[in-house]
N, C-alpha and C positions, 0 to 999 in steps of 0.2 A: 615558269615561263608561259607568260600568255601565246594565243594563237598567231602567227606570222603571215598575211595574204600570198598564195605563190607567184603574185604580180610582183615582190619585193624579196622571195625568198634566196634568189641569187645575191643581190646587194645586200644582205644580211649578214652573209658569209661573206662578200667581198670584202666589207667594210673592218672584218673580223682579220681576214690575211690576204689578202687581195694578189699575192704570187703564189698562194699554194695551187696544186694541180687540182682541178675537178674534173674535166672529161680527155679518156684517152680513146681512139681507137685507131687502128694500122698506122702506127709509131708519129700521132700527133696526137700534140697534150696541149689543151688549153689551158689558162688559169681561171680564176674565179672572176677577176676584173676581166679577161677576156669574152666569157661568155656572155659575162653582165651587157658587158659593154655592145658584142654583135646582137644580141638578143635585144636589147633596146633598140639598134638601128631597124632590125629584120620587123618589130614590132610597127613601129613608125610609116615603114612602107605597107606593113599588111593594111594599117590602118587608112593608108592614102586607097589603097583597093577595094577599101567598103569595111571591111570587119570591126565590128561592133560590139559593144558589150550582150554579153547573151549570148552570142552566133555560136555558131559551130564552124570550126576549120577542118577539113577532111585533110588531113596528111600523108601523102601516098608516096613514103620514102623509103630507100633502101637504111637500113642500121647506119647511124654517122654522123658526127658533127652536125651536117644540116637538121636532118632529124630533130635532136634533141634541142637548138638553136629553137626550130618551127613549134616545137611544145612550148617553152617558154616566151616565143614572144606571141604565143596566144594566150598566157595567163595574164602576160602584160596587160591586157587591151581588157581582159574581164568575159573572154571568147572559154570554149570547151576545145581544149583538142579531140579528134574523131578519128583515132590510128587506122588506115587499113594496110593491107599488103601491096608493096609497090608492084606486083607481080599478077595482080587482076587481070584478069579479062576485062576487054571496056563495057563490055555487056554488064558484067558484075557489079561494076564499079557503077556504071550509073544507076543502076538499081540502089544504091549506099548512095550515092548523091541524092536522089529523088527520094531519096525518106527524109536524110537529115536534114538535106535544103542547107546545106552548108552559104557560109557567105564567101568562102576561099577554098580552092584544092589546091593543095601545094604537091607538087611531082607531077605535074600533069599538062602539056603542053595545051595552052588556048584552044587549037580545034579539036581535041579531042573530047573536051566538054562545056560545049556549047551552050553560050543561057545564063554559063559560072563564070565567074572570077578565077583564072588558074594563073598559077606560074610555074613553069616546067622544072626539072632538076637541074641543080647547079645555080640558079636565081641568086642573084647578086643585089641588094637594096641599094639607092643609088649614094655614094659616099658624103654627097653633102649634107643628108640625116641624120641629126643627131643623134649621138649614143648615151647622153645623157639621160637616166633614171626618167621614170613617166609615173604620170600620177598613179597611187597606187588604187584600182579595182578589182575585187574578186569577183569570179564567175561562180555563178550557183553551183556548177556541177565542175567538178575537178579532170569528169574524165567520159568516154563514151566510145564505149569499143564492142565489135561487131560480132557478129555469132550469127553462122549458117543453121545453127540449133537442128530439129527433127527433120525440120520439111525442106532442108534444103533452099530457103528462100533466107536473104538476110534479114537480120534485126539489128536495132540499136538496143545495148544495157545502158544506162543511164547513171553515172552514181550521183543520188541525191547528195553525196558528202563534198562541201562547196570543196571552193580550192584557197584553202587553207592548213596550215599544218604547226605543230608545236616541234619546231627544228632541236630543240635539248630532249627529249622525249623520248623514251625508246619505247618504240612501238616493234612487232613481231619478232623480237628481241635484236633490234640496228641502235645501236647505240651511236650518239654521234661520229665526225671527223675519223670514217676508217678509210679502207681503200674495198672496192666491192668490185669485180667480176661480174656481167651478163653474158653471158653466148649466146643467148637466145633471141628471136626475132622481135624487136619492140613495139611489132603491132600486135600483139598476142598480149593478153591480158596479164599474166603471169611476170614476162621480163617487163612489160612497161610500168606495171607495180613497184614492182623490187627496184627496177632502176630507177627510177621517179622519186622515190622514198629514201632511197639512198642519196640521190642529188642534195632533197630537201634536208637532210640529215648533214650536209657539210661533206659528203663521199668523195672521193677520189672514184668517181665512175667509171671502170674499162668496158667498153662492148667491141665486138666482133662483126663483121661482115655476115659469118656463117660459123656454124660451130665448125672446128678442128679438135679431134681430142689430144694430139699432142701439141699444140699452139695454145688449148686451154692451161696443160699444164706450166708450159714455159711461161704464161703469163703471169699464172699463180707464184710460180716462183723470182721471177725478176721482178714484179712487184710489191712481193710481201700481202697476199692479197686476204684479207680478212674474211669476208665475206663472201657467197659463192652462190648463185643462180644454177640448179639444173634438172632434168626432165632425166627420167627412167632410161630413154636412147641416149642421153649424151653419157649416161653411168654406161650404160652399156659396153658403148663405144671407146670408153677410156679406159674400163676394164680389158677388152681385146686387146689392146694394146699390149705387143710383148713387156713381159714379168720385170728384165733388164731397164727397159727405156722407161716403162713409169718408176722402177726407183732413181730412176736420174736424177727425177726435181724432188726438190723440195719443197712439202704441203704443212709444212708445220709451221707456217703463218696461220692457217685455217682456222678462224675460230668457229662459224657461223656457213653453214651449207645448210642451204634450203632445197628440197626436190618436192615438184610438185606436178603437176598437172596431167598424168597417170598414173594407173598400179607400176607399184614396183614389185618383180619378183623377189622371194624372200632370200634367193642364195644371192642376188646379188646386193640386196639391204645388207646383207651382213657380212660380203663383202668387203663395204664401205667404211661401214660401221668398224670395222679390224682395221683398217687404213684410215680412214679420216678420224676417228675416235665416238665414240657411244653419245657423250655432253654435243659434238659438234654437228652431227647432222640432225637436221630435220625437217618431218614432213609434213604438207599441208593439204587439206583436203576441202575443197569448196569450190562452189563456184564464180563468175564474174559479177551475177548478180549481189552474191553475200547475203545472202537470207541466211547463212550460217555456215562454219567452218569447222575442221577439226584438227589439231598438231599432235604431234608425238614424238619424242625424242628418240635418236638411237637408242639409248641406254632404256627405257621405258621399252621400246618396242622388244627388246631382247626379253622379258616378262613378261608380253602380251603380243606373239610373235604374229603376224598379217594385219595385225590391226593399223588403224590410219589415226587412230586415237581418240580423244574425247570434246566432245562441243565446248567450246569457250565461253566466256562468258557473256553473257547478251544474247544466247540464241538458246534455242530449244531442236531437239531430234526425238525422232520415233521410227519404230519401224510397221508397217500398214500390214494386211492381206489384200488382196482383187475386192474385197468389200470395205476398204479402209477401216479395217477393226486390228486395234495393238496387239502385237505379236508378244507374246513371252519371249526373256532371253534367249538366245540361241536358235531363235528361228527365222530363217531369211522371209524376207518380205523388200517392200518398197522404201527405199529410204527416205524423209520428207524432213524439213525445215521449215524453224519459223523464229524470227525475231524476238526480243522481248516488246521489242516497240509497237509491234505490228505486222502482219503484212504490208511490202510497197513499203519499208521502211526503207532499204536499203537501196533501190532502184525503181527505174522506170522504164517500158520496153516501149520502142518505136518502130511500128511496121509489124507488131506481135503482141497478145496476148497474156495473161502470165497465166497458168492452169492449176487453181490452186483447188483443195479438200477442202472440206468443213471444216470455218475455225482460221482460214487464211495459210494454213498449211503449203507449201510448197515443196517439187521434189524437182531431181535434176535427173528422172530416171534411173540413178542406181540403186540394184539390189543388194541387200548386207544383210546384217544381222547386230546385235549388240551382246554385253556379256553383262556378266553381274554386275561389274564395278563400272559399267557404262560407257565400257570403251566400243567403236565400233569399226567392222570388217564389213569391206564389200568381198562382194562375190563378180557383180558381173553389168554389165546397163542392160534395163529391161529390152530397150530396141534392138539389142543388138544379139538375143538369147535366139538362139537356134532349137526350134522344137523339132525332133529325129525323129519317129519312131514311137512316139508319142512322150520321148524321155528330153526334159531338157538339159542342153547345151552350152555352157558358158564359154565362148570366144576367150575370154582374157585368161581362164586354165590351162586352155588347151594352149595358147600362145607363149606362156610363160614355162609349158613342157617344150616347148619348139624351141625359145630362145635359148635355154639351156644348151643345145646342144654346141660345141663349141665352133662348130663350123658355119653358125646363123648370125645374121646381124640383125633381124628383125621380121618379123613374120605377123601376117593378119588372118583371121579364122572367118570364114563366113559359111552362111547357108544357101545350094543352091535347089533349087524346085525337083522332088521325085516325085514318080507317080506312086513308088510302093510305102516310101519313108515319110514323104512330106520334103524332109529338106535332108543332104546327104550334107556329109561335113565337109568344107574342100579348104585348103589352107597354100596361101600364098607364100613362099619364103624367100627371103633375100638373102642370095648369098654369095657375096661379092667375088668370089673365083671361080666357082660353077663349081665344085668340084666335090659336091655331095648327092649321093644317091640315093633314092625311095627305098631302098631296104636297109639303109644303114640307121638314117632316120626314122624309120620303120619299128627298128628293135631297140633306139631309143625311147622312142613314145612308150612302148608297150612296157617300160622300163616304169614310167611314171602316171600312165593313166590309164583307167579303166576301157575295157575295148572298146565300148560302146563311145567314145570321147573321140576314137582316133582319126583323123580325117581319114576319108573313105578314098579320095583324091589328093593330088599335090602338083604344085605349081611353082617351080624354082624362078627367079627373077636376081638380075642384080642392081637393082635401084632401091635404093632404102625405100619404108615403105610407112614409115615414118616421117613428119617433118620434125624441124630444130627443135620445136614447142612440145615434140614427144606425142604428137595427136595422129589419128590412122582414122581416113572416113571410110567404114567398114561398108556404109550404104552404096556410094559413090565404087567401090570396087565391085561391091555387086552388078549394080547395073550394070558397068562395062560388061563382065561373064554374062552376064543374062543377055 
């Protein structure tokens, strides 16, 4: 099957069953000729707004119908969708305006950004527009989504990979025409991926408002849902779930669970892995950029148990010293990336820099390690390692001893300023009844890590501390303490 434009990828599949279902979410289901069809009206009005082939459309939507409608009728047109969170500060927001120079922000009322083209949420294109099929153009870049990265200011990633795709194809193993599950928030790199990919794939797409983990399950099971979107907090949270209610549903539709975009602790990988089966989960490890990626199967990971697995093909990994000189197996260092193609193969950064080694090498600041057979394990992200005492500190060990405990939903590790230590360990934990205490916790931890590790402090909170997408800004907490 040659390549297919994603200005035509809907009509593709309409023209193939044009009453099957492709997007569900909070008990409305489109068909394929439905979306086709709004998608080409909603395209039609962007285009009376300005938007042009090349542009960029900032889309600041909550998860939904609209959403997914607003990607599509910017591939129409030969524009880049530009996802952010409908949940910005305007501050934020116009800092992502003023880079991308977008030609549209969709979710955003007129005065609030001023100078742009917006239309607020809920925008209606006017009905005597046709919904008829538009000529097909493809946009150079398929996608471009945001990242606060180290410094806290945003950026654009860019993916050089136009917007094109080969819909019979199975790419990260989606095989056509299934039905696939997102929970996750679709401005985040991760769900807009997989959901995206799935569309283009013929999917029966479900997404969610917000994750639930017993509404994930009832979905999985009233739908027959093959394929499955999720982050290390949403495992978390569906594991809490009493023992009783998650054997309620049934997950033996699952063929295909993907977890990505943090460490997973290893009691609960395996878990999973006893519940969803060895063949059907797995994990991926990369960044938005794509200078390189890593998978590994349940059943692989049980043979090479923390590992995130092994570079794919097209890319290269190493692991560095503070002097960028190759580590021998088994010894942590910096972990760096690089294409076969090149550096700046895979993207391009807007309002940022990219920070590469000798050779075009790039890293996303995690420390690992690798083994004989070339599998590789992180340990921790450099920015986030806590030096005590002069002994370093990894946040994400000490956090995966804290989750453990059964009384935690989510906990973050940080360092804050001593005069004797340098930085004392203090640890945030969420725990949604209040109803654990510093010495119970206490003789947990000492249960699993070395003393030197334990927070020296503790701080109970009941707001998860985690968002849907499984990410914790460790910096942003500090500051607040500080």
């Amino acid at each position: 099957m040659s390549e297919v434009s994603l200005s035509r990828i809907l009509s593709y599949w309409a023209d193939r069953d044009p009453d099957k279902p492709v997007l569900t979410h909070e008990g409305r289901t489109l068909s394929r000729a439905q979306l086709e069809a709004s998608s080409n009206r909603l395209a039609r009005a962007y285009r009376q707004l300005g938007v042009k082939e090349g542009d960029y459309v900032t889309i600041a939507l909550p998860n939904g119908v609209e959403f997914v409608a607003a990607v599509f009728a910017t591939w129409k047109l030969g524009a880049t969708p530009q996802p952010v969170s409908h949940r910005l500060p305007d501050g934020e927001r116009s800092q992502i305006v003023e880079l991308a120079k977008p030609s549209l922000v969709v979710g955003i009322a007129p005065e609030q950004n001023p100078g742009t083209a917006c239309v607020a949420p809920g925008y209606r294109p006017d009905a005597a527009l046709s919904d008829a099929p538009l000529a097909e153009v493809t946009a150079k870049n398929w996608k471009a989504m945001t990242s606060g990265g180290s410094t806290g200011r945003p950026k654009l990633i860019v993916s050089k990979t136009p917007a094109t795709t080969d819909p019979l194809e199975v790419d990260f193993v989606l095989a056509p025409e299934l039905v696939t599950l997102v929970p996750g928030p679709l401005y985040h790199n991760g769900p807009f991926s997989l959901g995206m990919m799935a569309l283009h794939k013929g999917h029966h797409l479900i997404i969610t408002s917000r994750f639930d983990a017993a509404e994930t399950l009832e979905l999985i099971d009233r739908h027959e849902v093959r394929v499955l979107y999720l982050v290390p907090t949403m495992m978390q949270r569906m594991w809490r779930l009493p023992a009783g209610q998650r054997a309620g549903y049934d997950v033996d539709s699952l063929r295909l669970v993907w977890h990505m975009a943090a460490p997973c602790p290893a009691w609960l990988k395996e878990a999973f892995i006893e519940w969803f089966g060895g063949d059907v989960l797995m994990e991926l490890y990369g960044g938005t950029e794509a200078q390189g990626f890593t998978t590994i199967s349940g059943t692989e990971w049980l043979n090479h148990r923390g590992s995130v697995g092994k570079p794919q093909a097209g890319f290269r990994m190493k692991v560095v010293d503070d002097a960028g000189n190759s580590l021998p197996n088994g010894e942590i260092g910096e972990v760096f990336m690089l294409p076969d193609a090149g550096q700046g193969a895979t993207y391009y950064y807007i309002g940022a820099s990219a920070k590469a080694a000798a050779g075009g090498w790039e890293s996303l600041g995690d420390l690992g390690y690798l083994d004989a057979e070339g599998y590789l394990y992180l340990t921790d992200r450099r920015s986030d390692m806590i030096l005590s005492g002069g002994a370093n500190i990894y946040p994400a060990e000490v956090e995966a001893a804290i989750d453990l405990h059964p009384g935690v939903r989510s906990s973050a590790v940080i360092g804050l300023p001593d005069e004797d230590m340098g930085n004392l360990v203090h640890a945030i934990v969420d725990v949604p009844d209040q109803g654990l205490e510093t010495e119970a916790l206490l003789a947990h931890l000492n249960q699993h890590l070395v003393r030197y590790k334990i927070p020296r402090t503790f701080e109970f909170v009941s707001e998860p501390l985690r968002d849907d997408a499984g990410k914790v800004r460790r910096q942003a907490l500090r500051e607040q303490r500080l």
